[in-house]
MDTraj code that builds the backbone (N, CA, C; nanometers):
import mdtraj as md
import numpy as np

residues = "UNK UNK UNK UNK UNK UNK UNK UNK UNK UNK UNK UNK UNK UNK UNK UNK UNK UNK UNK UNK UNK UNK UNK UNK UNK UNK UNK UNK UNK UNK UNK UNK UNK UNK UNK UNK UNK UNK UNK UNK UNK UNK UNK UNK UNK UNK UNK UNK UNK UNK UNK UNK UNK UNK UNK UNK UNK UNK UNK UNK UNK UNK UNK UNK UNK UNK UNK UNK UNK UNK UNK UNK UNK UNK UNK UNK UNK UNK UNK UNK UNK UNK UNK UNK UNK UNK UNK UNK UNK UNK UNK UNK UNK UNK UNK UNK UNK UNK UNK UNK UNK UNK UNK UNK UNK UNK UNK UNK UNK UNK UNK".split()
xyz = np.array([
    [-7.4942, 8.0574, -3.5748],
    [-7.4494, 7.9300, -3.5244],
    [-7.3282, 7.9450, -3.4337],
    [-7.2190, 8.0056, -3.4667],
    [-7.1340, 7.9974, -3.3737],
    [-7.1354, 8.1155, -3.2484],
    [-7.2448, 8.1910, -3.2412],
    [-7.3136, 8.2788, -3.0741],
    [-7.3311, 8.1168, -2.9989],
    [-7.3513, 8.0203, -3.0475],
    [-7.4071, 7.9044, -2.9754],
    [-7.2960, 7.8113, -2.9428],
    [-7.1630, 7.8161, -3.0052],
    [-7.0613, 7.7020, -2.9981],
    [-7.0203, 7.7109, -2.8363],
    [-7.0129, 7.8444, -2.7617],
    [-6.9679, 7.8616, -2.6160],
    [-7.0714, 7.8115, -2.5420],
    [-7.1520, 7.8144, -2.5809],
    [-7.2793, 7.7449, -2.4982],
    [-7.2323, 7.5180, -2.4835],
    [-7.2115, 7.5255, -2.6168],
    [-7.1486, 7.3827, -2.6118],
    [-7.0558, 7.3401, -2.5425],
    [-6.8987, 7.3914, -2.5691],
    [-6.7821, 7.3992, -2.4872],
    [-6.8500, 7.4190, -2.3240],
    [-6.9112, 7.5202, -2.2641],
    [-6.8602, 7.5603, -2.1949],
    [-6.9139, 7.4240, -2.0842],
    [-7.0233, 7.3410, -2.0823],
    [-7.0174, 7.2130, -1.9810],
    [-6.8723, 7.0736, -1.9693],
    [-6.8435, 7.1022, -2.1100],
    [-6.6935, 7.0268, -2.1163],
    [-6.6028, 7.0501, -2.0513],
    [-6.5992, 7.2172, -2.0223],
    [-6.4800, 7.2998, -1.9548],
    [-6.4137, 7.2438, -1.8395],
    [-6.5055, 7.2312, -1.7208],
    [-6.4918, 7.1574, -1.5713],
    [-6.4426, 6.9941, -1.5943],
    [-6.4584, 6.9764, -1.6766],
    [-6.4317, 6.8287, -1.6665],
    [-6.3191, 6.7394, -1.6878],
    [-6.2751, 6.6512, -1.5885],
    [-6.1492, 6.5304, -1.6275],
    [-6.1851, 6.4216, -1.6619],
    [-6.0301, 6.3191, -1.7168],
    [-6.0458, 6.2217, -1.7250],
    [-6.0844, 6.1628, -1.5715],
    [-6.0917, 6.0308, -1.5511],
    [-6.0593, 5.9575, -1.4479],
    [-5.9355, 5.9862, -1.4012],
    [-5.8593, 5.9488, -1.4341],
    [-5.6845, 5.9337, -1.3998],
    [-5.6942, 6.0985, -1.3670],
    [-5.7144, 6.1963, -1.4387],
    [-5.6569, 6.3328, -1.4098],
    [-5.7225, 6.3379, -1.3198],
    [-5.8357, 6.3654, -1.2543],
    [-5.9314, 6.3291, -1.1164],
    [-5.8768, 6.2642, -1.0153],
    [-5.7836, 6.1239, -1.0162],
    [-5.7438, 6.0536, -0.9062],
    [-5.6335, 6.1402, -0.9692],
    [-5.5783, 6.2053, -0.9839],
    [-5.4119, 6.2581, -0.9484],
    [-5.4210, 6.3713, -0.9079],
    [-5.5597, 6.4055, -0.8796],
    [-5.5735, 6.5809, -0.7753],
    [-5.5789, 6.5443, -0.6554],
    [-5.5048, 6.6386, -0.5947],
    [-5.5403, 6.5842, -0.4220],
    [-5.6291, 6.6134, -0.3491],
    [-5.7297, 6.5525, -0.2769],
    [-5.8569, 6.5108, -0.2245],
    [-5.8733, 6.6670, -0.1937],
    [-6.0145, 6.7485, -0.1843],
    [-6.1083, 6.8445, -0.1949],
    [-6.1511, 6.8056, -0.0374],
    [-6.1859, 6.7071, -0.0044],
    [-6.2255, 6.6450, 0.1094],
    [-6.1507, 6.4758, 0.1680],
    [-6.1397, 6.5068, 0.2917],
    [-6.1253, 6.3486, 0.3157],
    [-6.1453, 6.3764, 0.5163],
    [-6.2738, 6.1794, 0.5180],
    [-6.3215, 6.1939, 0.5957],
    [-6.2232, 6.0330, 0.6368],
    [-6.2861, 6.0026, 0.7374],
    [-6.3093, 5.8385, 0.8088],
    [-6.4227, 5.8252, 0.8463],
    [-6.4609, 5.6525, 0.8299],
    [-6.5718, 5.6405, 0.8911],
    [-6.5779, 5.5160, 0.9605],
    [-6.6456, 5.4690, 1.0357],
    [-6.6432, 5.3459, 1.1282],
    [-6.7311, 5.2403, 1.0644],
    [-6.8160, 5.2582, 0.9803],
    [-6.9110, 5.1937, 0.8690],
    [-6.8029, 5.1130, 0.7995],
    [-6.9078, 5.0102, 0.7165],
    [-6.8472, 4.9191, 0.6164],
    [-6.8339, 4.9846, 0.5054],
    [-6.7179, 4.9706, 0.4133],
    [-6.7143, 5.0515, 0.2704],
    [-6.8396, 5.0473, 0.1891],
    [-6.9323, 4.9482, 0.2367],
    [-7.0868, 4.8780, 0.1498],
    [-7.1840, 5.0252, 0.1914],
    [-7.1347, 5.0085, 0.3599],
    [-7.2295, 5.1695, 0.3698],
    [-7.2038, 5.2095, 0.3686],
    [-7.0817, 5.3030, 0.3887],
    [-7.0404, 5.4422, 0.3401],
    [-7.1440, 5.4674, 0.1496],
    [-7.0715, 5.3400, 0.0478],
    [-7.0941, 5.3487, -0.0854],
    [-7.2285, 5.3695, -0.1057],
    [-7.3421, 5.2683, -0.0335],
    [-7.4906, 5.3148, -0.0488],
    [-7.5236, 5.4234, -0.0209],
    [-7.4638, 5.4876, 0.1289],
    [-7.5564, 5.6153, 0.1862],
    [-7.5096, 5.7456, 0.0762],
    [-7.3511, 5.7272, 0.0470],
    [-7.3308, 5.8714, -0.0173],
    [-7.3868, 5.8473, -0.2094],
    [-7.3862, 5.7260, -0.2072],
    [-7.4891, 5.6867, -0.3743],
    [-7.5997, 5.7521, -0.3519],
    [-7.6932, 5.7045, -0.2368],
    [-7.7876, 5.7292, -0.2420],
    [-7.8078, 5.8995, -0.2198],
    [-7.7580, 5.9728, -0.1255],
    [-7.7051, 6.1286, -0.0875],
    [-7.7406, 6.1869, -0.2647],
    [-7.6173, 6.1365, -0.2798],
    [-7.5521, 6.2383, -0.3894],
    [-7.6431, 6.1889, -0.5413],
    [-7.7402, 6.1101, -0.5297],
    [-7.7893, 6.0978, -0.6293],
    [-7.8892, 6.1734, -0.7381],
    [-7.9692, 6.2967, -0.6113],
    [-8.0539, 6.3866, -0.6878],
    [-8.0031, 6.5095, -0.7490],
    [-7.8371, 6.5265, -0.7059],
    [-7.7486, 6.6376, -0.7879],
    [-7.6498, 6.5519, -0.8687],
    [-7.6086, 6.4788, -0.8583],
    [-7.4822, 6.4285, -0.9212],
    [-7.5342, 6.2715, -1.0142],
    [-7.6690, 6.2368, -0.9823],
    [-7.7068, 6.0970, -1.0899],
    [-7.6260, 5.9555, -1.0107],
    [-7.6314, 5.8624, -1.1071],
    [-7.5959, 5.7350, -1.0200],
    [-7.4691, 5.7332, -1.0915],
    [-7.3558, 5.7039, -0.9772],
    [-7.2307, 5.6818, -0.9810],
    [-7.1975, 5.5915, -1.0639],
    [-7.0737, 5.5530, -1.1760],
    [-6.9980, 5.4168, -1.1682],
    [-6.9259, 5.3885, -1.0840],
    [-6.9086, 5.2706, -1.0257],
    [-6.8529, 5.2061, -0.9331],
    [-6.7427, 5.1260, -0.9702],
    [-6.6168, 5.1861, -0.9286],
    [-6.4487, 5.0957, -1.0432],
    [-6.4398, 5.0313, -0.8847],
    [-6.4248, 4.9074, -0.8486],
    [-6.3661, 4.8148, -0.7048],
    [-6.2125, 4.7916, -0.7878],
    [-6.1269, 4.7794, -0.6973],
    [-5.9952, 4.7487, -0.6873],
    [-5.9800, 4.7010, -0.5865],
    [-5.8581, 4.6723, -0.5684],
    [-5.8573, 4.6025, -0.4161],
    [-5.7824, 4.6640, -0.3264],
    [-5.8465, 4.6867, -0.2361],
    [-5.8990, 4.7376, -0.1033],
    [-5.9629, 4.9175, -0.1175],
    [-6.0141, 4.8942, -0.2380],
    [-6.0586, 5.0384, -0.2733],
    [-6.1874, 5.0519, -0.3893],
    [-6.2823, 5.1507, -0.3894],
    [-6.3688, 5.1358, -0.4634],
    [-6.3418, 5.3022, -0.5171],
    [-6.3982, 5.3328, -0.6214],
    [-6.4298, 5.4870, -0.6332],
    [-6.5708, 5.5097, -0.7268],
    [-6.6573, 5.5953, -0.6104],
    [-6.7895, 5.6177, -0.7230],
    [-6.7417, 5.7256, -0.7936],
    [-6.7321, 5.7228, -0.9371],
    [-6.7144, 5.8257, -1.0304],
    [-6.8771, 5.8821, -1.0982],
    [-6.8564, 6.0111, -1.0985],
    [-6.9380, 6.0739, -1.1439],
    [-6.8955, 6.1541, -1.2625],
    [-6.9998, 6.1524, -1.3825],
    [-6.9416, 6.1678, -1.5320],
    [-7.0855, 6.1887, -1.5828],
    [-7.0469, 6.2853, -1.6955],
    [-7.1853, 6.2647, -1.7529],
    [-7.1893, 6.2027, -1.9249],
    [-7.0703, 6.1895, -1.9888],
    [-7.0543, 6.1409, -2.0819],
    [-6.9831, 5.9556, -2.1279],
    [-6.9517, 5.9238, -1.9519],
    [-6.8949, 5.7869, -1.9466],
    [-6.7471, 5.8044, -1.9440],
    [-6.7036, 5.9459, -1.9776],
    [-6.5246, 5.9782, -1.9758],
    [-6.4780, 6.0514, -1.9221],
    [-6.5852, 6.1653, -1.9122],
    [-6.4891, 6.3316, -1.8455],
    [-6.6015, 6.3351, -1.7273],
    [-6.4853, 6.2794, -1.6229],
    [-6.5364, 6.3205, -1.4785],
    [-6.5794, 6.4644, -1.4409],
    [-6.6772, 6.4789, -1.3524],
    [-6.6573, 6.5944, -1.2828],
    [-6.6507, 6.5985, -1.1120],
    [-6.6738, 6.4313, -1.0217],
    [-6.6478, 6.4712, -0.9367],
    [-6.6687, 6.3180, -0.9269],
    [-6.5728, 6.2150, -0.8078],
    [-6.5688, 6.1144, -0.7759],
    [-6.5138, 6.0879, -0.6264],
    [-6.5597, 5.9984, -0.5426],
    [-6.5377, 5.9254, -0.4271],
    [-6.4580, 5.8196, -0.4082],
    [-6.3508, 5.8458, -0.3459],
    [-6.2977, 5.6993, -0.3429],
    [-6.2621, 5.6681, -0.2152],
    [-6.2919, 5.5214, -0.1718],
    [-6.3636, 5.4916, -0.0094],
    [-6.2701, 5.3921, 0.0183],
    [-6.1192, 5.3839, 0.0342],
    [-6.0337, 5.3283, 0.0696],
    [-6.0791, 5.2296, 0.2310],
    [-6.0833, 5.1105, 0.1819],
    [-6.1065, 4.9842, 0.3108],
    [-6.0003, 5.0240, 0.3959],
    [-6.0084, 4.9716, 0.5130],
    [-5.9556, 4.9783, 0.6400],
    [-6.0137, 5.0013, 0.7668],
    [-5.9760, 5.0121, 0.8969],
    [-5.9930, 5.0565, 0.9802],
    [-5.9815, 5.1985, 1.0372],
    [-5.9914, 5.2962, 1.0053],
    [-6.1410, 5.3436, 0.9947],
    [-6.1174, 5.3444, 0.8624],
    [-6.2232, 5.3265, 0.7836],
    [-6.2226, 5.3350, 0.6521],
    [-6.2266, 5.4866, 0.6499],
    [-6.1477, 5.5603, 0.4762],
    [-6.1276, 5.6413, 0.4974],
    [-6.2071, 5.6846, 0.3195],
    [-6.2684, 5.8326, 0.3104],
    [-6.3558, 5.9018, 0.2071],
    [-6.2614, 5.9848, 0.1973],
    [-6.2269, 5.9524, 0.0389],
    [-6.1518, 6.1153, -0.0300],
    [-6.2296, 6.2099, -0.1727],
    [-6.2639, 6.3067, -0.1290],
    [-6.3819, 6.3702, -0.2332],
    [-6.2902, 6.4116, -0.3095],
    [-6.2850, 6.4262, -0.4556],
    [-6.2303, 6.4588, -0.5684],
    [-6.3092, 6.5637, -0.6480],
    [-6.3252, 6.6310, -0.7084],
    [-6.3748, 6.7135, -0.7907],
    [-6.3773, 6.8599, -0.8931],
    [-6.4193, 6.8887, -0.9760],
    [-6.4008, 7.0031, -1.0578],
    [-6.4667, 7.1456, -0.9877],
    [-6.4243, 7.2377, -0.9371],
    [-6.4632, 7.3878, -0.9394],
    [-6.5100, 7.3408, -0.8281],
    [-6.6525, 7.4047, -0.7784],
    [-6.7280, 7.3879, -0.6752],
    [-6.8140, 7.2936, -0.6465],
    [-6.8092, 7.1733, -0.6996],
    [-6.8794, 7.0623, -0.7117],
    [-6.8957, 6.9989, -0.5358],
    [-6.8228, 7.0245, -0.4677],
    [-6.8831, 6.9979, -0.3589],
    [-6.8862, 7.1483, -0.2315],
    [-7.0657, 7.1257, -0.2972],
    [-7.1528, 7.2624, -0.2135],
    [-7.1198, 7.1822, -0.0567],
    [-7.1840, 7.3274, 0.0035],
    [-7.1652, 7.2818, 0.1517],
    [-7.2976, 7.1785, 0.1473],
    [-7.3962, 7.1480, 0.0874],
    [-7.5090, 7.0602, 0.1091],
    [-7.4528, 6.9181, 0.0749],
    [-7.3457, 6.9151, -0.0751],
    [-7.3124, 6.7443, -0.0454],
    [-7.2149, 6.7727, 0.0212],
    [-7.1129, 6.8255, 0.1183],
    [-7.0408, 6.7821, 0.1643],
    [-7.1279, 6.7647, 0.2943],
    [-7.2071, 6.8186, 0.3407],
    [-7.3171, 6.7619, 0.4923],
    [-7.3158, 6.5979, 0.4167],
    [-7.3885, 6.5715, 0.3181],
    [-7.4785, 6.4770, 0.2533],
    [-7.3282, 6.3239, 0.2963],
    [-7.2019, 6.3996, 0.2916],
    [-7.1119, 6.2998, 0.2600],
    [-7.0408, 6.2843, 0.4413],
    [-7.1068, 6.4086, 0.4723],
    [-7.0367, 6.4055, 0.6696],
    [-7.1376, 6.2731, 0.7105],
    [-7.2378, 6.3411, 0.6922],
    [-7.3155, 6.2757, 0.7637],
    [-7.3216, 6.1153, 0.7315],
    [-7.3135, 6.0702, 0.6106],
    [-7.2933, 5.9596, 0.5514],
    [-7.1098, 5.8509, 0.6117],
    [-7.0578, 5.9084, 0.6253],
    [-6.9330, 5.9104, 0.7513],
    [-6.9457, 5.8502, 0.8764],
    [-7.0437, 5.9720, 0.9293],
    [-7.0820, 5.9374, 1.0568],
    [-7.1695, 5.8368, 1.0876],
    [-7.2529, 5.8110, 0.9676],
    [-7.3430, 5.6589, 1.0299],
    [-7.4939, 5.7184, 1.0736],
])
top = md.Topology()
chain = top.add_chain()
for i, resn in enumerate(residues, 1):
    res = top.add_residue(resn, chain, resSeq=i)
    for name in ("N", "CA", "C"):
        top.add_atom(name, md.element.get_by_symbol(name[0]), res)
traj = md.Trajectory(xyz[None], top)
């Protein structure tokens, strides 16, 4: 039984709270000329066949899709600050953003 306990731990390892996640400084950060509505659909929709469907926390003038697999310990989240140009800051644990979602999140930017 315990050859198997590292097998348990070790998906916990990579992972934050929320708060410890927004207090790392951005992995990525883009602008985009899009509405925060599309930026949020295209990179939901992007990032959905590796990373699952986001929660979505809105604040005001800010949204962040968090990605989690237990509802607590993040492993990688978006947060799409309103404005002119609206602006994408990628957050995340280890290598969580491959060069394929970060295309998935350029391109989603660009429109």
């Amino acid at each position: 039984m315990l050859r198997f306990l590292p097998l348990l731990i070790l998906p916990l390892a990579g992972c934050t709270t929320m708060a410890e996640m927004q207090s790392q400084d951005p992995k990525l950060t883009l602008t985009s000329n899009l509405t925060p509505d599309q930026v949020e659909g295209c990179i939901s929709r992007g990032l959905s066949a590796s990373f699952g469907t986001p929660n979505v926390i809105r604040d005001a003038g800010r949204r962040v899709l968090d990605y989690n697999m237990d509802g607590v310990s993040s492993f990688a989240s978006i947060t799409i600050i309103e404005g002119e140009p609206v602006t994408i800051e990628g957050r995340g644990n280890g290598s969580v953003f491959t060069s394929r979602r970060r295309q998935i999140i350029e391109a989603c930017a660009a429109g």
